[in-house]
VEXLO-756305 format. One record per residue (C-alpha): x, y, z. Coordinates in pm, 1 decimal, padded with zeros to 6 digits. Last residue first. Layout:
BEGIN
ATOM|xx|yy|zz
ATOM|X|Y|Z
...
This chain:
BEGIN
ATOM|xx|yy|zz
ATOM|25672.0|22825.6|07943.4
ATOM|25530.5|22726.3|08318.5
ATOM|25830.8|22635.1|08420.6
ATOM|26038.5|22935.1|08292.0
ATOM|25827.3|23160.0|08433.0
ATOM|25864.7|22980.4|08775.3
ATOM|26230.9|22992.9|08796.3
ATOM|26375.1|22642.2|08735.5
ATOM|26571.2|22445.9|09020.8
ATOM|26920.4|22396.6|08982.8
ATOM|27048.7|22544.7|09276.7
ATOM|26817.0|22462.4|09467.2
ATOM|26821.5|22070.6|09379.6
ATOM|27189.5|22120.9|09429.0
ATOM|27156.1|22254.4|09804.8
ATOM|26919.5|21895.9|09831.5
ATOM|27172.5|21677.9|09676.4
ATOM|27446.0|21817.2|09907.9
ATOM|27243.6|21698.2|10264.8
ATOM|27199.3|21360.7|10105.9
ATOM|27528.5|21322.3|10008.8
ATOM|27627.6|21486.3|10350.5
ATOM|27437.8|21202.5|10488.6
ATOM|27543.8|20943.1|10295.5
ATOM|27907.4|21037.5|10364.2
ATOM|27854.3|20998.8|10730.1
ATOM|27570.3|20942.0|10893.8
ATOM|27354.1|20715.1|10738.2
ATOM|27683.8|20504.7|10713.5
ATOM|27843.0|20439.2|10360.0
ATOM|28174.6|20519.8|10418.7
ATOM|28412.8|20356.0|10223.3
ATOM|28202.9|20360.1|09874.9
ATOM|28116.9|20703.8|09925.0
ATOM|28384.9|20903.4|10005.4
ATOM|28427.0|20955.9|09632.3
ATOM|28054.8|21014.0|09580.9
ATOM|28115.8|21281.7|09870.8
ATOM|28412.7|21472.8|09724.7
ATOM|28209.8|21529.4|09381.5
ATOM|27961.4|21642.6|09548.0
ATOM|28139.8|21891.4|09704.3
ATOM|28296.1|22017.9|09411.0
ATOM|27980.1|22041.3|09247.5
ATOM|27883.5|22274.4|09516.4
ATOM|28194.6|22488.9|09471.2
ATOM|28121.1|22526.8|09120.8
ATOM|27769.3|22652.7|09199.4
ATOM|27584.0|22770.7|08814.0
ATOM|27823.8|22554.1|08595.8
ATOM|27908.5|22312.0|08812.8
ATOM|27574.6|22220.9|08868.2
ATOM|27509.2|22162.0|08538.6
ATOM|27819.7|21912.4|08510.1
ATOM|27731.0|21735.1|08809.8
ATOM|27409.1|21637.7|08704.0
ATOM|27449.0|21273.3|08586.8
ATOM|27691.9|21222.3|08874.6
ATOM|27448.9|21288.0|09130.1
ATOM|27164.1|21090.1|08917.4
ATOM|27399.1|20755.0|08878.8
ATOM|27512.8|20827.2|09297.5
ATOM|27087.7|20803.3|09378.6
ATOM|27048.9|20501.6|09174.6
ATOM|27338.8|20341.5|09355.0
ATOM|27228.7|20437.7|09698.2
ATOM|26936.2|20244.0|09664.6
ATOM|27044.0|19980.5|09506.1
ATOM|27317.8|19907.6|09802.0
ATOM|27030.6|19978.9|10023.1
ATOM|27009.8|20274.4|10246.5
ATOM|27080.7|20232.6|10615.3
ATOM|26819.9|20236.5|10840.5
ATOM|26706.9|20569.4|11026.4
ATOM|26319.1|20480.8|11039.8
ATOM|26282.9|20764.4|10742.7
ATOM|26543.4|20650.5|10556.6
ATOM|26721.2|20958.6|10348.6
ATOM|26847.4|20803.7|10079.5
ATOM|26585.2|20758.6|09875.0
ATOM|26404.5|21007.5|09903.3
ATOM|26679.7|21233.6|09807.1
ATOM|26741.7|21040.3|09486.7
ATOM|26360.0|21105.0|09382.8
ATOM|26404.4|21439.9|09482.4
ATOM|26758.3|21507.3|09307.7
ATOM|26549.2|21329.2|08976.3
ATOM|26240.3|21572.8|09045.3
ATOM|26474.2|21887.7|09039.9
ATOM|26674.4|21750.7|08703.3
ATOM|26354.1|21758.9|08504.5
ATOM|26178.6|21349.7|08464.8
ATOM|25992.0|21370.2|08096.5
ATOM|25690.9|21128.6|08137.6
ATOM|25544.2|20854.1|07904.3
ATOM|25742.0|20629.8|07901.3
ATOM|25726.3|20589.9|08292.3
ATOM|25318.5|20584.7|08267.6
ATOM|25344.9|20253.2|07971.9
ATOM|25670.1|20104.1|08261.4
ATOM|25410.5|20132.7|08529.6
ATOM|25093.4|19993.3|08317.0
ATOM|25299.8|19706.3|08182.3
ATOM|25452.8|19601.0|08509.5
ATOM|25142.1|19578.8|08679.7
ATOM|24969.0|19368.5|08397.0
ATOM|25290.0|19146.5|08423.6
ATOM|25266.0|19117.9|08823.2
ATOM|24931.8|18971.4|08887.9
ATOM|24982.4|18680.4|08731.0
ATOM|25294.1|18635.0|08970.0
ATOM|25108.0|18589.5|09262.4
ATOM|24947.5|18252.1|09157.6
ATOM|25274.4|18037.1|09324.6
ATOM|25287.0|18292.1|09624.8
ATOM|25556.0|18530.4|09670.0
ATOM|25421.0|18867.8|09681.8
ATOM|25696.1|19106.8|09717.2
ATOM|25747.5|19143.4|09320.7
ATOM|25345.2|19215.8|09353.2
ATOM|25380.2|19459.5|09576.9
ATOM|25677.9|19670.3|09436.0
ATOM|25400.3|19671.3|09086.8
ATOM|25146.0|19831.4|09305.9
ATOM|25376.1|20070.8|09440.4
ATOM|25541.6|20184.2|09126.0
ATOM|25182.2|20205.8|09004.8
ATOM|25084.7|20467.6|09320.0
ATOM|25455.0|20624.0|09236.8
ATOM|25325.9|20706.1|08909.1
ATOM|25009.6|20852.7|08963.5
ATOM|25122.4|21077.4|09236.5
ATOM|25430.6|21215.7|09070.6
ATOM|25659.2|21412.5|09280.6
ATOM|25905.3|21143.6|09287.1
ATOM|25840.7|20866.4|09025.9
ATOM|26185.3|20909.2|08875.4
ATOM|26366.8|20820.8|09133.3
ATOM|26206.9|20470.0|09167.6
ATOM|26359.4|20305.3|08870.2
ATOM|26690.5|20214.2|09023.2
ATOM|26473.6|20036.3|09271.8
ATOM|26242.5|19898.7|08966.6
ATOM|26573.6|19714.6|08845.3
ATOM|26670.1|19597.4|09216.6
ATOM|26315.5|19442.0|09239.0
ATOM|26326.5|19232.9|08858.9
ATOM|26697.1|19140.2|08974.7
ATOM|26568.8|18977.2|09262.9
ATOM|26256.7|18839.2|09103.9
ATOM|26474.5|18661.5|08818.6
ATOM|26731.6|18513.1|09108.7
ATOM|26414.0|18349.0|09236.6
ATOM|26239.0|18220.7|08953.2
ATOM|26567.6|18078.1|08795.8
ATOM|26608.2|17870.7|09161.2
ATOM|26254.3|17759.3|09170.3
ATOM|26195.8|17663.1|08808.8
ATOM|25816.8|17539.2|08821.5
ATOM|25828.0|17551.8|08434.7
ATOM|25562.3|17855.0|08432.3
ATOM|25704.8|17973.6|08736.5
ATOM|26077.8|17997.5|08533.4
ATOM|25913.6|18140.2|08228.5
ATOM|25747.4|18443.6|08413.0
ATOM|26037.7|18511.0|08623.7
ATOM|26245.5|18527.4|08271.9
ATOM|25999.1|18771.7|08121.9
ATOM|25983.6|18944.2|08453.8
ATOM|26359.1|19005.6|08417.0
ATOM|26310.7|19085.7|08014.6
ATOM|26101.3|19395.3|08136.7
ATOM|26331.9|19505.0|08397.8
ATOM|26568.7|19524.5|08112.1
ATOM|26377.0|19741.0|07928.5
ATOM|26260.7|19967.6|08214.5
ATOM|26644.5|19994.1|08262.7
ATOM|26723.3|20102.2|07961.7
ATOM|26432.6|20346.7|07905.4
ATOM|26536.3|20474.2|08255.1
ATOM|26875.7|20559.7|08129.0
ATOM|26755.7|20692.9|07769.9
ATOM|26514.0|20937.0|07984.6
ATOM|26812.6|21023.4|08202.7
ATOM|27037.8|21152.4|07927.8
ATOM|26705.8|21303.7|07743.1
ATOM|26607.2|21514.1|08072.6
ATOM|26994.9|21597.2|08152.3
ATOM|27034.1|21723.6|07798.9
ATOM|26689.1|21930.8|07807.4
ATOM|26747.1|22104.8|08133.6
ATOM|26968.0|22397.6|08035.5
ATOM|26658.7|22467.4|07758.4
ATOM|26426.1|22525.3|08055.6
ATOM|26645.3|22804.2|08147.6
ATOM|26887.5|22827.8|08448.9
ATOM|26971.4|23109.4|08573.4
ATOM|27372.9|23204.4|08500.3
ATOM|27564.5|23306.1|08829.4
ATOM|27715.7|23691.6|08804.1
ATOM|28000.2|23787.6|08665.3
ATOM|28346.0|23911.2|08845.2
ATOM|28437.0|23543.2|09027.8
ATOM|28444.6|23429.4|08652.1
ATOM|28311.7|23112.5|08599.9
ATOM|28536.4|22787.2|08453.8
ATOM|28508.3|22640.5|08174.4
ATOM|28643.2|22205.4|08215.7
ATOM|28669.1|22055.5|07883.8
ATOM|28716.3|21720.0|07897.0
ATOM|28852.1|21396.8|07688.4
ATOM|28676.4|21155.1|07541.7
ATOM|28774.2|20765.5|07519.3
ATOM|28785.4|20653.8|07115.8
ATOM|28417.1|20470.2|07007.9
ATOM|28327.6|20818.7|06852.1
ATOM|28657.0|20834.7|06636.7
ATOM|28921.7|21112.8|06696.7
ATOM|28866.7|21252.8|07031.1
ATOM|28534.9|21411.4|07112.0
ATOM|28502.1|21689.9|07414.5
ATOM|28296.9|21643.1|07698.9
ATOM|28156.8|21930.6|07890.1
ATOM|28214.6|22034.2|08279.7
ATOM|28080.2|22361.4|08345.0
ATOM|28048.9|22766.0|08307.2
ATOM|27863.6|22909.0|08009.2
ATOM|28053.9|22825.7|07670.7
ATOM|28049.6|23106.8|07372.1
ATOM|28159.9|23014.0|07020.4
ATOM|28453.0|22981.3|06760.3
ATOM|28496.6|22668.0|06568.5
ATOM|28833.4|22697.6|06380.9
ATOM|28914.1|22376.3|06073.6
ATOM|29236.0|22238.1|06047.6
ATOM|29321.4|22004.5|05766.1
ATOM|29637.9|21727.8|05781.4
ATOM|29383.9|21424.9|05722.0
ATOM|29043.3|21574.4|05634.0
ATOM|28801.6|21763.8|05865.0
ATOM|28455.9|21653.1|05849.4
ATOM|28230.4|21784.2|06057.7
ATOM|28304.1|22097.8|06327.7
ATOM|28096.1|22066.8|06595.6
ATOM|27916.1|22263.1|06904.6
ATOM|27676.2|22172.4|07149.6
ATOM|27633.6|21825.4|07108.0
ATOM|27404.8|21676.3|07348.6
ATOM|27420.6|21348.6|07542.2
ATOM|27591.6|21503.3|07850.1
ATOM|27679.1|21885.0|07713.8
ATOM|27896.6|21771.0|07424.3
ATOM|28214.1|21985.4|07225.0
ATOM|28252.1|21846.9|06937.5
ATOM|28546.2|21709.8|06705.3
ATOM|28526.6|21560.6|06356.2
ATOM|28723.2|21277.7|06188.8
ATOM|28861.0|21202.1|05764.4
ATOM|29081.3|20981.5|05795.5
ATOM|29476.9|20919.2|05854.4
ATOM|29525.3|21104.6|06160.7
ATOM|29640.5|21444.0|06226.0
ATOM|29300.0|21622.4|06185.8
ATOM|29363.8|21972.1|06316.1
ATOM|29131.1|22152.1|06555.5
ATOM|29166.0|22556.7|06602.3
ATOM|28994.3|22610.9|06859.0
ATOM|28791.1|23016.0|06982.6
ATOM|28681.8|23059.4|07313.3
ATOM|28416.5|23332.4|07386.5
ATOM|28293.4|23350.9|07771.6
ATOM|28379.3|23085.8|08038.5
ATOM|28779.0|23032.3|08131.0
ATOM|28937.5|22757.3|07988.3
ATOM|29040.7|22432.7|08129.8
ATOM|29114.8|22141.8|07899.7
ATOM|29200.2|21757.0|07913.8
ATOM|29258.3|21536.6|07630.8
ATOM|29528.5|21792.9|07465.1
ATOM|29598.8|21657.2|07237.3
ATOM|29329.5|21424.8|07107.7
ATOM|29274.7|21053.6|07085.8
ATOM|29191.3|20727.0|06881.7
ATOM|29151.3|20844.8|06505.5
ATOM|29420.8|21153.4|06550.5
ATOM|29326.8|21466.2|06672.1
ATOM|29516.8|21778.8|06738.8
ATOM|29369.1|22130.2|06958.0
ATOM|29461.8|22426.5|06931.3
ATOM|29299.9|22701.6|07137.1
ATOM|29319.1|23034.2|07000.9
ATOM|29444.3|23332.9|07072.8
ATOM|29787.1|23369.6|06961.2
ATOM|29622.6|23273.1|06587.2
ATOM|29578.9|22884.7|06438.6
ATOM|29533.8|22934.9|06047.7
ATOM|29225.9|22785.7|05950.4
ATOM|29188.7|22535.2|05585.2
ATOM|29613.0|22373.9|05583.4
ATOM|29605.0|22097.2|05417.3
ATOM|29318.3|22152.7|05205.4
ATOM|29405.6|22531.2|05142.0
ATOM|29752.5|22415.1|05085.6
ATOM|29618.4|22117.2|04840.6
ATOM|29378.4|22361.0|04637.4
ATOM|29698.9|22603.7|04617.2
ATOM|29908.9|22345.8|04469.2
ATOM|29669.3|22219.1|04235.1
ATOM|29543.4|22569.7|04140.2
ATOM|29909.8|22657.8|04059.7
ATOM|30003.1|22307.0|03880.1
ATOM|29685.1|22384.5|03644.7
ATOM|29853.5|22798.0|03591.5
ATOM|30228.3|22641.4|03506.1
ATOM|30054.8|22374.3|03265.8
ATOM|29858.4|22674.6|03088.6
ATOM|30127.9|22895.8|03112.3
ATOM|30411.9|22598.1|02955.8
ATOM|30081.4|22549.7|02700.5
ATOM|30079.9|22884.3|02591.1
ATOM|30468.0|22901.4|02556.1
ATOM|30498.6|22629.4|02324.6
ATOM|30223.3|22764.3|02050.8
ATOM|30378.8|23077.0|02076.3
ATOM|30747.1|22923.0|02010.7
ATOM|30566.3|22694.9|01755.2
ATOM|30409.4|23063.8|01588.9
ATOM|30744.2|23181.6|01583.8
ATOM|30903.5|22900.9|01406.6
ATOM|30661.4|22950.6|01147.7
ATOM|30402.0|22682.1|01045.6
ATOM|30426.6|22514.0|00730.0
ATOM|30091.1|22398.4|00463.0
ATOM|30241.9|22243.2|00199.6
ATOM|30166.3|21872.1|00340.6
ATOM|29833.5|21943.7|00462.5
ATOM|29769.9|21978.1|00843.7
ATOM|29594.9|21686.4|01005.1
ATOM|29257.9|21759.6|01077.1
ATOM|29081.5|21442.6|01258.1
ATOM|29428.6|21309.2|01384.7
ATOM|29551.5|21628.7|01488.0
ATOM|29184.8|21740.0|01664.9
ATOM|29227.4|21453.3|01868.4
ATOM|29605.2|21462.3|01990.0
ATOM|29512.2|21861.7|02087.2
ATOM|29191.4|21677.9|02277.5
ATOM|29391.0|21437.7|02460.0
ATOM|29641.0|21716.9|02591.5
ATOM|29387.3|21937.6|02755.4
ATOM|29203.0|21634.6|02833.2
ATOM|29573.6|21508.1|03068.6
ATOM|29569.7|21886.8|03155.9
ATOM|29216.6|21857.1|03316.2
């Protein structure tokens, strides 16, 4: 702007140069002099205040939460607050521009976009009880945790249909990925019987059967589905040389039914119920118990916000896990805790039918 300012007085001397007789006063040069000193001294003043505002954009009050980012982390990485209002003040102390949000599993719940180097920016709102992620610089960096904890002097949040929406799309994108793969496993089996490939044939079923395992959750409750989870479980177990004909259209109608459906939390914690509770007392399969430890942990941070003590539990058993997986032992009070959080997390009947 000044460097135009400037330009144009050079301009309009060259176009109208001032005739030879024609003087101006010393006073009018001092006047002259002194409005473009204020004009200069007001530019430098927006510049300078533009920059602070830049710089500086939310003031961080007794109250808040501040929070710093950089491109690969964020201080501090790990927060507990209680539930209610919370108000952070985030500044950007990295070297481009970044955001930071607060997520609910695959869901952002609250963001602020956009904050330049050395800029702060406040996001103010109102977290229920739980376990949330929190982004640290760019998307690829680790995240770090916010942890809001209930107050012993309100009562438990019900859940609402909308509370279930994260965990529904997180596990959706799960089972899409693993219908997917199972997909490329018969693919492979497919190939390998075609060129009489014994050895690739059999490692292909094998994965093909522990992919529909980690599928089997999701048919629970669900008639039509579990009869085609069946029918494709009986063809993998069929191993004659004309059996596997059979298999692709069974694989295409159970993974068409799958995509179709929407699995809510209380079907997943029955699915993963199922399957570890044996009914001729045999130990659950390493699969198995996988599947149902993927859905536990998927849903620990709703559960923690309407039964911390229950998540805490849970969290104790999938620990114990690994060490102790006897029907009864850990798996059992896996089993036993997966059924109190299926309660816990079940929807009230208005809200299922809305």
């Amino acid at each position: 702007m000044l460097a135009l300012f400037l330009a144009g007085g050079r301009q309009e001397q060259a176009v109208a140069a001032p005739r030879p007789e024609t003087r101006r006063s010393p006073r009018l040069k001092l006047a002259g002099i002194g409005t473009l000193l204020l004009a200069c001294g007001g530019i430098g003043a927006f510049v300078y205040a533009a920059g602070t505002g830049a710089r500086r954009g939310a003031e961080a009050g007794t109250s808040d939460i501040v929070i710093a980012i950089t491109d690969r982390t964020c201080q501090p990485a790990s927060l507990t607050i209680p539930a209610g209002k919370a108000s952070f003040v985030v500044t950007n102390r990295g070297e481009r521009v970044l955001e930071w949000e607060i997520l609910d599993g695959v869901m952002v719940l609250e963001e602020r976009e956009n904050i330049a180097p050395g800029q702060s920016r406040r996001l103010t709102t109102q977290l229920h009880p739980g376990e949330y992620a929190i982004t640290c610089g760019l998307l690829s960096a680790p995240r770090g945790r916010l942890i809001v904890q209930a107050s012993t002097t309100q009562p438990r949040p019900a859940m609402t249909l909308m509370d279930m929406v994260g965990p529904a799309a997180e596990y959706r994108a799960v089972l899409s990925e693993r219908s997917a793969a199972l997909g490329k496993a018969l693919d492979t089996l497919e190939q390998a019987q075609s060129d009489g490939d014994a050895q690739t044939s059999d490692i292909a079923r094998r994965e093909a059967v522990a992919l529909l395992h980690a599928l089997h959750p999701a048919t629970a409750d669900d008639a039509e589905l579990d009869a085609l989870f069946g029918k494709l479980q009986a063809a993998l177990a069929d191993h004659a040389a004309n059996a596997v004909s059979g298999i692709k259209p069974a694989a295409e109608a159970f993974r068409s039914a799958l995509a179709r459906r929407t699995t809510l939390p209380d079907t997943m914690l029955a699915g993963a119920i199922n399957l570890l509770s044996s009914p001729d007392g045999e130990t659950a399969s390493p699969e198995d118990i996988a599947a149902a430890r993927d859905i536990a942990k998927l849903l620990l941070p709703l559960t923690a916000r309407v039964d911390p003590a229950l998540a805490g539990r849970v969290r104790t058993d999938l620990v114990a896990l690994p060490d102790d997986a006897k029907p009864g032992g850990a798996l059992r009070a896996l089993a036993e805790d997966l059924a109190a959080m299926r309660k816990a997390l079940a929807l009230p009947e208005a809200e299922r039918k809305s």
